[in-house]
C-alpha positions as YAML, in Angstrom:
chain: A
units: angstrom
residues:
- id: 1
  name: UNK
  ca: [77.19, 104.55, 127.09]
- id: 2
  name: UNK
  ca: [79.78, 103.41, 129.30]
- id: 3
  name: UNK
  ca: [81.02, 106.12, 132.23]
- id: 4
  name: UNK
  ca: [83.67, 104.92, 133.25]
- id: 5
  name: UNK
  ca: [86.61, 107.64, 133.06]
- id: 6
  name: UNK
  ca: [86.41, 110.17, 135.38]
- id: 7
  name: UNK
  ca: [88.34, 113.28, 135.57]
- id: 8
  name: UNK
  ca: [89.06, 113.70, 139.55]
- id: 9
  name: UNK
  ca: [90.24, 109.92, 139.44]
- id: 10
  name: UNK
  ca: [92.22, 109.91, 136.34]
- id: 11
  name: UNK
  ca: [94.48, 113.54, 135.16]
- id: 12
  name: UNK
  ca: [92.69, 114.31, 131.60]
- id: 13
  name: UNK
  ca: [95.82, 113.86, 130.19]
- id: 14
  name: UNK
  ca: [95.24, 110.06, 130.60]
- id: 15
  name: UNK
  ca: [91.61, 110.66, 129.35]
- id: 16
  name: UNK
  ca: [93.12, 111.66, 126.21]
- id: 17
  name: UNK
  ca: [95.46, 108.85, 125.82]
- id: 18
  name: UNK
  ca: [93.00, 106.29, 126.23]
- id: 19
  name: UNK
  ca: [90.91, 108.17, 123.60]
- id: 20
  name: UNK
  ca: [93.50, 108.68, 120.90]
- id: 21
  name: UNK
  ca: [95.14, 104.93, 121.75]
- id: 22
  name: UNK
  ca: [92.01, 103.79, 121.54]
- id: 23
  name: UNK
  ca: [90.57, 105.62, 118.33]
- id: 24
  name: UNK
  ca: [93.91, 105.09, 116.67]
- id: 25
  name: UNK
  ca: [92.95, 101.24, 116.71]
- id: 26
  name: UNK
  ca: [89.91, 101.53, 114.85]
- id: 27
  name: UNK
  ca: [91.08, 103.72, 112.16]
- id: 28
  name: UNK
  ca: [90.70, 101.41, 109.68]
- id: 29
  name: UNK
  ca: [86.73, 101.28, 110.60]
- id: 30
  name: UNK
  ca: [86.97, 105.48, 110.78]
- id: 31
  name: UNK
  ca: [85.37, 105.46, 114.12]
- id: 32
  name: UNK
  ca: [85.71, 107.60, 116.92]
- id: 33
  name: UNK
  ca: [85.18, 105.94, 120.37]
- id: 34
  name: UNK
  ca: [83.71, 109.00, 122.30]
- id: 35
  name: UNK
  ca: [81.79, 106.59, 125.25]
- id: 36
  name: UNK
  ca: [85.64, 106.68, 126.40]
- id: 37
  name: UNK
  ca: [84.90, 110.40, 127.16]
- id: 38
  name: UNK
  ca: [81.69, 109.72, 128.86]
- id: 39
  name: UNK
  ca: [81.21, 112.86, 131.25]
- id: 40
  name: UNK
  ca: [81.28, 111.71, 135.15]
- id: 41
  name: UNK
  ca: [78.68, 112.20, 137.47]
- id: 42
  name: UNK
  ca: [80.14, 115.43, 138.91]
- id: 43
  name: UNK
  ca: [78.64, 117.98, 139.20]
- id: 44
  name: UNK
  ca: [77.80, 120.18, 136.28]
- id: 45
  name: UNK
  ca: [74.92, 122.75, 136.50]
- id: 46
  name: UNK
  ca: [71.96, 122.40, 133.97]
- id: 47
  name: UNK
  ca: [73.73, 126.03, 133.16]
- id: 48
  name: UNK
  ca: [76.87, 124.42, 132.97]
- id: 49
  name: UNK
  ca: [75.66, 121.78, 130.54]
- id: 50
  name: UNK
  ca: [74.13, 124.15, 128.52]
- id: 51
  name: UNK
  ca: [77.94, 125.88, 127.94]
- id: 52
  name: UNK
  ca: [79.53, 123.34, 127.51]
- id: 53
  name: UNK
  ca: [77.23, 122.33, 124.12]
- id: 54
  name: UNK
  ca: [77.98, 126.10, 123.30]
- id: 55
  name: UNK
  ca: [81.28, 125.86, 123.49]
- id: 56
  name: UNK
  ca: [81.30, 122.65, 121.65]
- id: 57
  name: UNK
  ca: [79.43, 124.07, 119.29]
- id: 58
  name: UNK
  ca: [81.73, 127.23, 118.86]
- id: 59
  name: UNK
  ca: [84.93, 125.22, 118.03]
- id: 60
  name: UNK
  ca: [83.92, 122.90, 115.49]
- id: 61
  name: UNK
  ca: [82.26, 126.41, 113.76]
- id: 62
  name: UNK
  ca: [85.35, 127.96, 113.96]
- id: 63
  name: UNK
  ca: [87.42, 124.42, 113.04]
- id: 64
  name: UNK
  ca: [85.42, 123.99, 109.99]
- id: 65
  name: UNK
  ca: [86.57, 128.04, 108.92]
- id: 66
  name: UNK
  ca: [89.84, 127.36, 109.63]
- id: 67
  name: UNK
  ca: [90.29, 128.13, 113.42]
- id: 68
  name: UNK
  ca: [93.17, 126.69, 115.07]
- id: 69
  name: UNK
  ca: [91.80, 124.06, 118.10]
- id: 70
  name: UNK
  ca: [93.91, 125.15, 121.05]
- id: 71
  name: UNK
  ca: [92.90, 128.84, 119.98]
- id: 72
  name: UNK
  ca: [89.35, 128.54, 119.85]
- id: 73
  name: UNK
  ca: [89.14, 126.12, 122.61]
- id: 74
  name: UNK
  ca: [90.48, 128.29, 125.14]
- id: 75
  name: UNK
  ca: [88.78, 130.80, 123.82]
- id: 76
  name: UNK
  ca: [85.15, 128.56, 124.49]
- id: 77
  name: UNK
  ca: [86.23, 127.54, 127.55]
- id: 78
  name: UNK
  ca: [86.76, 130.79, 129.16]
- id: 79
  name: UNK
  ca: [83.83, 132.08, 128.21]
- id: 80
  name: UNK
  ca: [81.77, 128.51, 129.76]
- id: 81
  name: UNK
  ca: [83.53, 129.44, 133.28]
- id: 82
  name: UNK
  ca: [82.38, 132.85, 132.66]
- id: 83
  name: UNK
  ca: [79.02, 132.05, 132.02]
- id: 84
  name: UNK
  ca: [78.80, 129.00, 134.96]
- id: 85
  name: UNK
  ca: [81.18, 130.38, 137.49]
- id: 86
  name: UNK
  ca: [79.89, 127.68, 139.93]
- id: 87
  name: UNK
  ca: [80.79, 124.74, 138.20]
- id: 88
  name: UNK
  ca: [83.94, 122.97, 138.70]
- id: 89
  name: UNK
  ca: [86.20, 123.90, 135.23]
- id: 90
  name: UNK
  ca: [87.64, 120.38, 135.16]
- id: 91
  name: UNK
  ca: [84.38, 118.80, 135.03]
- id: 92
  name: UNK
  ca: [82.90, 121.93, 131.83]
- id: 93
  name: UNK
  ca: [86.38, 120.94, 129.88]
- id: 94
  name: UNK
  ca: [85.58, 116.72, 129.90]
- id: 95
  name: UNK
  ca: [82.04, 117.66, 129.21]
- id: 96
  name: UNK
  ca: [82.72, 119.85, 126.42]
- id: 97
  name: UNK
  ca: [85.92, 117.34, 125.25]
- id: 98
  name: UNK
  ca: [82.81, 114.77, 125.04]
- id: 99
  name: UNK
  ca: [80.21, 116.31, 123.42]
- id: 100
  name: UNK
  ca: [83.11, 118.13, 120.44]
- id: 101
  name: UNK
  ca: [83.77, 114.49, 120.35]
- id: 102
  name: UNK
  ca: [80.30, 113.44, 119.14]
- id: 103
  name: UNK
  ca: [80.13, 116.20, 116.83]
- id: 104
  name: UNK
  ca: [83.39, 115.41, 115.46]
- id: 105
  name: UNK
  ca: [82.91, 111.41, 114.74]
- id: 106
  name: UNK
  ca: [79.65, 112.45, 113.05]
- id: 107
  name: UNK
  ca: [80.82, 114.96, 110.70]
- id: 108
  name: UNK
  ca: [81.00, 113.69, 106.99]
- id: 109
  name: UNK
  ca: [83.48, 116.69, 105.80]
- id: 110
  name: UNK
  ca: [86.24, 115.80, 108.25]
- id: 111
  name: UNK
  ca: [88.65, 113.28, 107.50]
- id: 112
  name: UNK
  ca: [89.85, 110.57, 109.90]
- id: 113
  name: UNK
  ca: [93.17, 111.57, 110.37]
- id: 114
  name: UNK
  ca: [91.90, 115.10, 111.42]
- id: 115
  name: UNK
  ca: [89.15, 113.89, 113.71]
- id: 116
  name: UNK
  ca: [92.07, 112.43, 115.95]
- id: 117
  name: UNK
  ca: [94.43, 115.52, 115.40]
- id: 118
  name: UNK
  ca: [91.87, 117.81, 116.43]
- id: 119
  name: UNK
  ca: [90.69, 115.91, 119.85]
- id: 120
  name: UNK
  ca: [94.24, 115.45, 120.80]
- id: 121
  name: UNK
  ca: [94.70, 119.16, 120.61]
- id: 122
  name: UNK
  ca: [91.59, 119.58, 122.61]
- id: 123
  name: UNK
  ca: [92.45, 117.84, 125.24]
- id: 124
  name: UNK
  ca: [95.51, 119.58, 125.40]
- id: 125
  name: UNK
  ca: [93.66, 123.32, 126.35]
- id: 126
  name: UNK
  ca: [94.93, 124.70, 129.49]
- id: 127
  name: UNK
  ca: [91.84, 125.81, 131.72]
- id: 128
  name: UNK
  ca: [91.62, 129.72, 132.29]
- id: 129
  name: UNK
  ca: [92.97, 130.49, 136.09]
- id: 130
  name: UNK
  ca: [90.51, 130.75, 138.13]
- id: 131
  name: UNK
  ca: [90.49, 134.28, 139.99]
- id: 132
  name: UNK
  ca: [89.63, 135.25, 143.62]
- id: 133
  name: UNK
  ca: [89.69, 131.13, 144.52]
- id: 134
  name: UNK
  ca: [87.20, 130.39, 141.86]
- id: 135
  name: UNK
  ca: [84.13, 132.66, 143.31]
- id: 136
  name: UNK
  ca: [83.96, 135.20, 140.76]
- id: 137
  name: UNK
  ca: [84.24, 134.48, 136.49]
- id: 138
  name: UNK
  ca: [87.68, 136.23, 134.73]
- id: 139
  name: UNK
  ca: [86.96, 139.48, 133.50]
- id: 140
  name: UNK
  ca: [85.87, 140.40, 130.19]
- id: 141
  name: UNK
  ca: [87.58, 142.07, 127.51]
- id: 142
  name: UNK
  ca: [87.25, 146.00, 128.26]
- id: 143
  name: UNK
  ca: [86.68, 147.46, 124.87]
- id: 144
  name: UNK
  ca: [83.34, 145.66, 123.10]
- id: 145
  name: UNK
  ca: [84.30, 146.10, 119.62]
- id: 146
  name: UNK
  ca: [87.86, 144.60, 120.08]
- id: 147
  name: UNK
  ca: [86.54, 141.87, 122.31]
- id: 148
  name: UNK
  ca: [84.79, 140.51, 118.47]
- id: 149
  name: UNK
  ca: [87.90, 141.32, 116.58]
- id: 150
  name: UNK
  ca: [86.71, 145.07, 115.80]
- id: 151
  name: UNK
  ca: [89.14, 148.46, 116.08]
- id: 152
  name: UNK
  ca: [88.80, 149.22, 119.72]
- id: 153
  name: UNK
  ca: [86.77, 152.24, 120.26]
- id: 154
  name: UNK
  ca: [88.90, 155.45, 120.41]
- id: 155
  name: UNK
  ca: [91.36, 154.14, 117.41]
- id: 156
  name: UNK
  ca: [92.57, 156.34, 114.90]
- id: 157
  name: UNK
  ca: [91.38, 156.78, 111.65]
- id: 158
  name: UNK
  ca: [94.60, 155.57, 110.10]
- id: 159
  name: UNK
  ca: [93.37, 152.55, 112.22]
- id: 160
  name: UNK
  ca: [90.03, 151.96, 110.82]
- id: 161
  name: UNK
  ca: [90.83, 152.96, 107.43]
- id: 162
  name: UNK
  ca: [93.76, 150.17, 107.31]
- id: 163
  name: UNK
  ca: [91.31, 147.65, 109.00]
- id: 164
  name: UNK
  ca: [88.73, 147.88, 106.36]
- id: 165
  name: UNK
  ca: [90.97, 148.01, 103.42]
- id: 166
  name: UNK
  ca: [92.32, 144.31, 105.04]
- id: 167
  name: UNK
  ca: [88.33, 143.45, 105.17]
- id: 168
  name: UNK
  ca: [87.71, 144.68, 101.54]
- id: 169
  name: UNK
  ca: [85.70, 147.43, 102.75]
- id: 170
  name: UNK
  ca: [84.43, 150.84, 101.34]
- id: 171
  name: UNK
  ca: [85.06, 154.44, 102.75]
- id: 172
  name: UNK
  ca: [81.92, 156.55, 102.98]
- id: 173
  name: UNK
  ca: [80.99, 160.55, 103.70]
- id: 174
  name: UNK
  ca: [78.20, 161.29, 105.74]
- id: 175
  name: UNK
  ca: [76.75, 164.31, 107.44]
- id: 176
  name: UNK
  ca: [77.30, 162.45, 111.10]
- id: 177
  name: UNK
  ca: [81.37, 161.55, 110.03]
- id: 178
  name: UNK
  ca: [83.42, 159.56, 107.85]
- id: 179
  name: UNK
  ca: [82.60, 155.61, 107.93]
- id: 180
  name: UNK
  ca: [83.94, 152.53, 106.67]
- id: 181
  name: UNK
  ca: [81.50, 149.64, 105.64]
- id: 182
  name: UNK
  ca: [82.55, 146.24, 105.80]
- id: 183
  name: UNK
  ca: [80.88, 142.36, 105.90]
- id: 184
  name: UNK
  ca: [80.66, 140.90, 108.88]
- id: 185
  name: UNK
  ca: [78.26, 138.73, 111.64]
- id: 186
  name: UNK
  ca: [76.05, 139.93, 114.17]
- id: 187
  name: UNK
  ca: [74.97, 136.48, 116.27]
- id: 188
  name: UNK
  ca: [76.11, 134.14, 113.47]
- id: 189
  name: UNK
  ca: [73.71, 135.95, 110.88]
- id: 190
  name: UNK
  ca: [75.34, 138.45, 108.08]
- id: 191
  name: UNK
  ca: [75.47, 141.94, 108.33]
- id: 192
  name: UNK
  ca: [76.76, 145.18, 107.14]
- id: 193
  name: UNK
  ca: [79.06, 147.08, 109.50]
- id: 194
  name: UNK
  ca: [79.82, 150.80, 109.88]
- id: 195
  name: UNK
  ca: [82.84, 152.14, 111.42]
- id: 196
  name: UNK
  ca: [82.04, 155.26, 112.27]
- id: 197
  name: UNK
  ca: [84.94, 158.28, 112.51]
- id: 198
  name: UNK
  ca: [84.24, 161.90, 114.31]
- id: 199
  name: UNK
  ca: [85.82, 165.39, 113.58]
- id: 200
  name: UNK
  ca: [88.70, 164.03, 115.46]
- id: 201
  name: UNK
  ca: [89.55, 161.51, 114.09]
- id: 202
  name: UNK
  ca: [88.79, 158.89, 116.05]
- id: 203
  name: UNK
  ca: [86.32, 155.54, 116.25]
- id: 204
  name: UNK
  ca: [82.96, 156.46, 117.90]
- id: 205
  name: UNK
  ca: [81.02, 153.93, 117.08]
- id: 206
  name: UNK
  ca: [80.29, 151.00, 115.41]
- id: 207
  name: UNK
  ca: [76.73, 149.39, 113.81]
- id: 208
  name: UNK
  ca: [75.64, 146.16, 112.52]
- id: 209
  name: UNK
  ca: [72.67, 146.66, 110.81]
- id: 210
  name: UNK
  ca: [70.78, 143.22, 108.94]
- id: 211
  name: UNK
  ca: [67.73, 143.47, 106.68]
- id: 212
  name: UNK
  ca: [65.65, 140.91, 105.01]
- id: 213
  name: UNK
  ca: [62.00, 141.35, 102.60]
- id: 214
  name: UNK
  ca: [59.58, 139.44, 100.99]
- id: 215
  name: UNK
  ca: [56.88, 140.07, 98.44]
- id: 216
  name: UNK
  ca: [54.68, 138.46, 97.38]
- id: 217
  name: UNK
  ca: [51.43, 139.41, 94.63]
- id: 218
  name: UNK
  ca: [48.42, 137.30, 94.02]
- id: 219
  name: UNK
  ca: [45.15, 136.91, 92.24]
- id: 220
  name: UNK
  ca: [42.25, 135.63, 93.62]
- id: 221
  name: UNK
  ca: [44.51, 133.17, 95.74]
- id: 222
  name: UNK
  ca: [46.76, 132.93, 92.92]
- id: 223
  name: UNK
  ca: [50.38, 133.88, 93.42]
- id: 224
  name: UNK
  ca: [51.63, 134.99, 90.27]
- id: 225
  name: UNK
  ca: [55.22, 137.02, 91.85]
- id: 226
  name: UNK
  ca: [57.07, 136.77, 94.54]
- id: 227
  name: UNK
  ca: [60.50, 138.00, 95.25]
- id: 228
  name: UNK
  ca: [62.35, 139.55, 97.93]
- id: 229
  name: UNK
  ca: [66.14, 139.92, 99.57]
- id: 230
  name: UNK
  ca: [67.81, 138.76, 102.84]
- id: 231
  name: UNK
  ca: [69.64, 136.39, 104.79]
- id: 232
  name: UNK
  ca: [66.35, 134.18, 105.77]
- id: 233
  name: UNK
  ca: [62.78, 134.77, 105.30]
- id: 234
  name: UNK
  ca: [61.87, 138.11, 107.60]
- id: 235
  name: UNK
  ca: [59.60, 135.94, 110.11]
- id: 236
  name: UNK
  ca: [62.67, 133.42, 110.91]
- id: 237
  name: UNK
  ca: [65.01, 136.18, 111.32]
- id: 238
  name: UNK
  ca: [62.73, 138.77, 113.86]
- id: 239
  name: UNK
  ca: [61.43, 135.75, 115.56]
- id: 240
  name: UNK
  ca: [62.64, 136.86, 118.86]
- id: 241
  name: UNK
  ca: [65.75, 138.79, 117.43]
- id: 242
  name: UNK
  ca: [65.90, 141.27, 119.96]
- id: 243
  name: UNK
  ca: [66.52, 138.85, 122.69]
- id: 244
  name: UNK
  ca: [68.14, 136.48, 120.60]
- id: 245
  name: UNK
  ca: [71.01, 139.51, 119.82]
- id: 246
  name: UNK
  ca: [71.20, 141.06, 123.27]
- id: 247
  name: UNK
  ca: [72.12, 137.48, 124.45]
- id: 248
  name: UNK
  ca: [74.88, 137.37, 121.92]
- id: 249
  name: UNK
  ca: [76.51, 140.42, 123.24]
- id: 250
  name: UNK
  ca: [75.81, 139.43, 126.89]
- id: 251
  name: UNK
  ca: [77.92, 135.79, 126.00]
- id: 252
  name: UNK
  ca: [80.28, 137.31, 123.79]
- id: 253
  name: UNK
  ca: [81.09, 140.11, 125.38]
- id: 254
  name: UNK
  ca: [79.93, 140.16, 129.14]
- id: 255
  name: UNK
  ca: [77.36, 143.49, 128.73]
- id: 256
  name: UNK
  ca: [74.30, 143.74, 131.04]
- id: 257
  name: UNK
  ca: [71.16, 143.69, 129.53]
- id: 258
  name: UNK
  ca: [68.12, 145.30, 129.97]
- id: 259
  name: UNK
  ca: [64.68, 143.91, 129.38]
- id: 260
  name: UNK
  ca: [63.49, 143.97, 126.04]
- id: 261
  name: UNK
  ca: [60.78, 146.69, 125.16]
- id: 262
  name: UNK
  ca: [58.12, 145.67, 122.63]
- id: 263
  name: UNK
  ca: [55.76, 147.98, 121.16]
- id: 264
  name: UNK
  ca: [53.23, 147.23, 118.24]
- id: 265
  name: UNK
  ca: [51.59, 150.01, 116.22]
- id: 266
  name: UNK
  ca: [49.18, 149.93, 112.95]
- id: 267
  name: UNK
  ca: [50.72, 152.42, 110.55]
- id: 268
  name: UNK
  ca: [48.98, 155.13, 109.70]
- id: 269
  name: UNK
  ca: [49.71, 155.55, 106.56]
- id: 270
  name: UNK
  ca: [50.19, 151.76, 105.12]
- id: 271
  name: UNK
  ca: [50.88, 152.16, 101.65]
- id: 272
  name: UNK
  ca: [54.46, 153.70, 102.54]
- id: 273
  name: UNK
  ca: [55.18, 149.94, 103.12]
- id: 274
  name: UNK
  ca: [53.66, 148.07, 100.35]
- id: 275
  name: UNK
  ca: [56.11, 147.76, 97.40]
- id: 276
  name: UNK
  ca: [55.60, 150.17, 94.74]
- id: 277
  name: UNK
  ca: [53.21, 152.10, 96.75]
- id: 278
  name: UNK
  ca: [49.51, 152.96, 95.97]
- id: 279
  name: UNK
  ca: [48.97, 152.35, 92.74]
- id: 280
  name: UNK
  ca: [47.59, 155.57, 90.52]
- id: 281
  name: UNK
  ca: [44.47, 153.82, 89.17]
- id: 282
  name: UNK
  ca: [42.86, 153.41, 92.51]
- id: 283
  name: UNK
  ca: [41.72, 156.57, 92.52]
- id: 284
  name: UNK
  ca: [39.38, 155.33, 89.59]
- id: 285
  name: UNK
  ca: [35.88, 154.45, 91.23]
- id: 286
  name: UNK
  ca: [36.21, 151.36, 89.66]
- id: 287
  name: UNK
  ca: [38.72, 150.37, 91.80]
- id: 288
  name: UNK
  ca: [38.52, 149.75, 95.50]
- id: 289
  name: UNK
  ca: [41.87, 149.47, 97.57]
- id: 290
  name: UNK
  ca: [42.51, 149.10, 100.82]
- id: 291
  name: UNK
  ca: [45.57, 148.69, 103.12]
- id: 292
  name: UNK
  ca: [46.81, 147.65, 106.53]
- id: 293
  name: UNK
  ca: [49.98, 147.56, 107.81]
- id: 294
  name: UNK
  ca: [51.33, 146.30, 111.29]
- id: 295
  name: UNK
  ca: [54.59, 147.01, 112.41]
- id: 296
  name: UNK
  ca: [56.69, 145.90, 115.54]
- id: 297
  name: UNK
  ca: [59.44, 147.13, 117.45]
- id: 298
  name: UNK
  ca: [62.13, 145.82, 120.20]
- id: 299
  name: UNK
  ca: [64.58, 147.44, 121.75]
- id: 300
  name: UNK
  ca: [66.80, 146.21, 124.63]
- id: 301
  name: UNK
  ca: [69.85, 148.59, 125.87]
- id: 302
  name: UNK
  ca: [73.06, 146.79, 127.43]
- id: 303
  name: UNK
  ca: [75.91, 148.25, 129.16]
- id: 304
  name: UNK
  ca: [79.16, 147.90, 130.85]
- id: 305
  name: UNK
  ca: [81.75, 150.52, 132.43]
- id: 306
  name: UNK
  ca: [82.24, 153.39, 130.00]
- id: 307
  name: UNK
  ca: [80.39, 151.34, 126.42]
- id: 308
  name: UNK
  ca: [76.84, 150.87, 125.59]
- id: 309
  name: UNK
  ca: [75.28, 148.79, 122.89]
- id: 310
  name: UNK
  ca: [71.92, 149.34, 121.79]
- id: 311
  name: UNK
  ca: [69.74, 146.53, 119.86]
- id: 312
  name: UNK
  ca: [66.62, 147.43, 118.00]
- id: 313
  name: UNK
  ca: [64.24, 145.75, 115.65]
- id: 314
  name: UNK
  ca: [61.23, 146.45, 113.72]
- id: 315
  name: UNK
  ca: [59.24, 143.77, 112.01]
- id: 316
  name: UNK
  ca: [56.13, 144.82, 109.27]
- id: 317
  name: UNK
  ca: [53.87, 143.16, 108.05]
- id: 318
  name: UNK
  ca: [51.77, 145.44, 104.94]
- id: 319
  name: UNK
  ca: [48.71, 143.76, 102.70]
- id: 320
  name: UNK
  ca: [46.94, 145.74, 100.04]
- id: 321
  name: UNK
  ca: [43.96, 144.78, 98.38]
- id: 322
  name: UNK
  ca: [42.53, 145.95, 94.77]
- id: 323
  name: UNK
  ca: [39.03, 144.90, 93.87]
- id: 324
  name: UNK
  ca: [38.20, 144.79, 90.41]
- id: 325
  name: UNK
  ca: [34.61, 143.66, 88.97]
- id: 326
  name: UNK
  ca: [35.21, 139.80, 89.89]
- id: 327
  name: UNK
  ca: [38.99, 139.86, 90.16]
- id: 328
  name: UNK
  ca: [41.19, 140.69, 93.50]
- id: 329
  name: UNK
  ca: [44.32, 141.67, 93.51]
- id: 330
  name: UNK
  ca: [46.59, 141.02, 97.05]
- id: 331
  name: UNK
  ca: [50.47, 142.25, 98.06]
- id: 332
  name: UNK
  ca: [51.84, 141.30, 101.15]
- id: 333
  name: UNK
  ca: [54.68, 142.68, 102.07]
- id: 334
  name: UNK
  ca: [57.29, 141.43, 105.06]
- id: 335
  name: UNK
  ca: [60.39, 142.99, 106.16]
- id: 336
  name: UNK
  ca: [62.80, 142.58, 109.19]
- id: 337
  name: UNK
  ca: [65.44, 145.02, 110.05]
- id: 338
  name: UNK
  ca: [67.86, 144.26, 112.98]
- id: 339
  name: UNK
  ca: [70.21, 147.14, 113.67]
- id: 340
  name: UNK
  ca: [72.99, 146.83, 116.85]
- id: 341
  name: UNK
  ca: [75.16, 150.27, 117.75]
- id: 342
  name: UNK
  ca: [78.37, 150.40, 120.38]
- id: 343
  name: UNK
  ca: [78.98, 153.72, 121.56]
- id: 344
  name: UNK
  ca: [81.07, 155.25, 124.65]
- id: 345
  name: UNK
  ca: [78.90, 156.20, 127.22]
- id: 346
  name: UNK
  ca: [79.25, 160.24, 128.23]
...
């Protein structure tokens, strides 16, 4: 690829014209030029390359669900000067520019016309300022909730109760307070989300909370059922999901984590997690059954100023074995629960 433009010789603003003149040429081919946009050799952190494919990333996600460019641009951007303070912003935006551009002139479901539309407005996105001469990253959005287009902590129930009738949501009783349960994301995966209201009437807290199972039942090696429920299998979504969601709220967000705490137990009692339980007939001498059942938990605490969030997961894996005569009969049972909570710190 050619590197020839570089953004502390030439403003951006003539980066972008020699893009969109250029791609404008070779519409009729429906190709994007993007070795126009070749980054420079300045300096950009391996941290600061690693952004700027995030925020790529981000804004042809939210571009392809509607998002508006500029919006969710500025939006990205921010938060790669936030996360690589040390790099120079100029040199994070014509990365980024580049790399959207690749991902743009290889999607299928985007139209030429649009490809061009959307760069242009790219290119357009006015950097964040850069506070205290550039040594320290903009600060974060106070409240944590709001921050991913939540009710800020503290609202009213009026407040919540308008919010989740916009979101299609259901109103709840519980022992603990009134909630509201909507659908929602935690880290790009789907999840349930309680909005939870005190005596007072106010917003104390809010939890994600994202589950996935599988069973499966077999004899003598033959599977015979299987079924299950969840976003992914249970093993893809607790592979590393404690880390994997403390680092969302940490980008998103701007908390301080804590290390993640891992403890691994057999249960002592593992036919509470095989599906349907021990079955009657195994207390017939005929019938030998056995069961083991291993279970995992995470938990990783984050903080800033007066919120908290609190990330915890628990993995199991359960087996049961029935021996009859010459036949065996084997359930396996795996489930992954990933529950998230942000509360006001006392």
């Amino acid at each position: 690829m050619r590197t020839s433009i570089r953004p502390h010789s030439r403003s951006l603003a003539a980066v972008g014209f020699v893009l969109i003149s250029g791609a404008y040429a070779n519409m009729a081919r429906a190709d994007v030029d993007c070795n126009l946009l070749a980054p420079p050799g300045a300096a950009v952190s391996e941290k600061g390359k690693v952004e700027a494919k995030t925020a790529a990333d981000a804004i042809l996600k939210a571009v392809k669900f509607g998002g508006d460019v500029t919006v969710s641009g500025e939006k990205s951007l921010s938060m790669a000067q936030q996360n690589a303070p040390t790099d120079d912003p100029q040199a994070l935006k014509a990365r980024t520019l580049y790399l959207f551009c690749g991902m743009v002139a290889n999607a299928k479901d985007i139209n030429t016309g649009k490809k061009f539309d959307m760069l242009m407005q790219l290119q357009g996105v006015k950097l964040s300022p850069e506070p205290n001469g550039g040594n320290q990253p903009p600060p974060p959005e106070s409240d944590v909730p709001s921050a991913l287009g939540l009710p800020k902590l503290g609202s009213s129930r009026e407040s919540v109760e308008s919010f989740a009738k916009s979101r299609n949501g259901s109103w709840h009783n519980a022992q603990g307070g009134d909630y509201a349960v909507i659908d929602g994301d935690l880290a790009d995966t789907p999840a349930k989300i309680n909005l939870w209201v005190d005596s007072n009437g106010h917003l104390y807290k809010v939890e994600w909370t994202i589950s996935s199972s599988r069973y499966t039942t077999a004899r003598n090696d033959h599977v015979f059922g299987r079924s299950g429920e969840g976003p992914v299998e249970p093993d893809a979504l607790c592979d590393a999901a404690a880390d994997r969601t403390a680092n969302y709220f940490v980008r998103a967000v701007g908390l301080t984590s804590s290390p993640v705490t891992t403890k691994s137990r057999n249960a002592a009692d593992p036919w509470n997690y095989i599906q349907g339980g021990k079955a009657p007939a195994c207390g017939d001498s005929d019938l030998r059954c056995t069961a083991t059942a291993d279970i995992t938990d995470q938990l990783a605490i984050l903080t800033r100023d007066k919120q908290s969030a609190m990330v915890q997961t628990r993995s199991i894996h359960a087996r049961s074995s029935s021996e009859l005569g010459i036949s065996i009969y084997v359930k396996t049972t795996s489930t992954c629960s990933i529950s998230a909570e942000v509360t006001r710190r006392l």
